[in-house]
N, C-alpha and C positions, 0 to 999 in steps of 0.2 A: 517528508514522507508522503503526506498529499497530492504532491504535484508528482511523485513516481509513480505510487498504488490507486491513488482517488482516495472516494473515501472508505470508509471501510464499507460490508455490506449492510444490510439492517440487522440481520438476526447479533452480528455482534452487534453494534449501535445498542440494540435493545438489551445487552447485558450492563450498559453503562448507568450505574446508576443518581451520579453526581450530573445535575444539570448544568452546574458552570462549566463542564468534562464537554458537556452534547454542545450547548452552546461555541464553546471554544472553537468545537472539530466543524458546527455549519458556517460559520465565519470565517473563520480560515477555507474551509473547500470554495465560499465563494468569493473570494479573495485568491487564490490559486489558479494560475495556469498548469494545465496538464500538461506534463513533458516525457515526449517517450524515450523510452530506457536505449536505444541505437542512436540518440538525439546527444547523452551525457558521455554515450560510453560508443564512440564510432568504432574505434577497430577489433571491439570483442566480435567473437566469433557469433552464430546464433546458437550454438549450444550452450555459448560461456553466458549468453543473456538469458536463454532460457534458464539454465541453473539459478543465476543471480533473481530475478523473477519468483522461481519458487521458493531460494531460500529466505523472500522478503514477504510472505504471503502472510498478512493479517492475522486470518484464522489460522489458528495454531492446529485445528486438526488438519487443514489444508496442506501447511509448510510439510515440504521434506525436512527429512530427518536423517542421521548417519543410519538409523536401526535396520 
């Protein structure tokens, strides 16, 4: 998930409260190449990436929803 979204942003990071959690997630980011989403998925449309994009989005108040 790193190499699709990054990493997460801070304000979530700073809800994590298990350090071998933070630890894990700065290791792995710097260990990760970024790869963009037209890179895994060439012949989606760009609205089918934009969807998939949101529906992958960290923040849970961010993510779309069916609502």
């Amino acid at each position: 998930m790193i190499s699709l979204l990054g990493m997460p942003q801070s304000h979530l990071l700073n809800n994590i409260s298990d350090p071998k959690i933070k630890n894990f997630l700065d290791l792995a980011y710097q260990k990760t190449l970024r790869v963009s989403w037209d890179t895994i998925f060439p012949d989606l449309t760009e609205d089918a990436l934009d969807l998939l994009k949101r529906l992958l989005e960290y923040d849970p108040e961010m993510r779309i929803s069916a609502e």
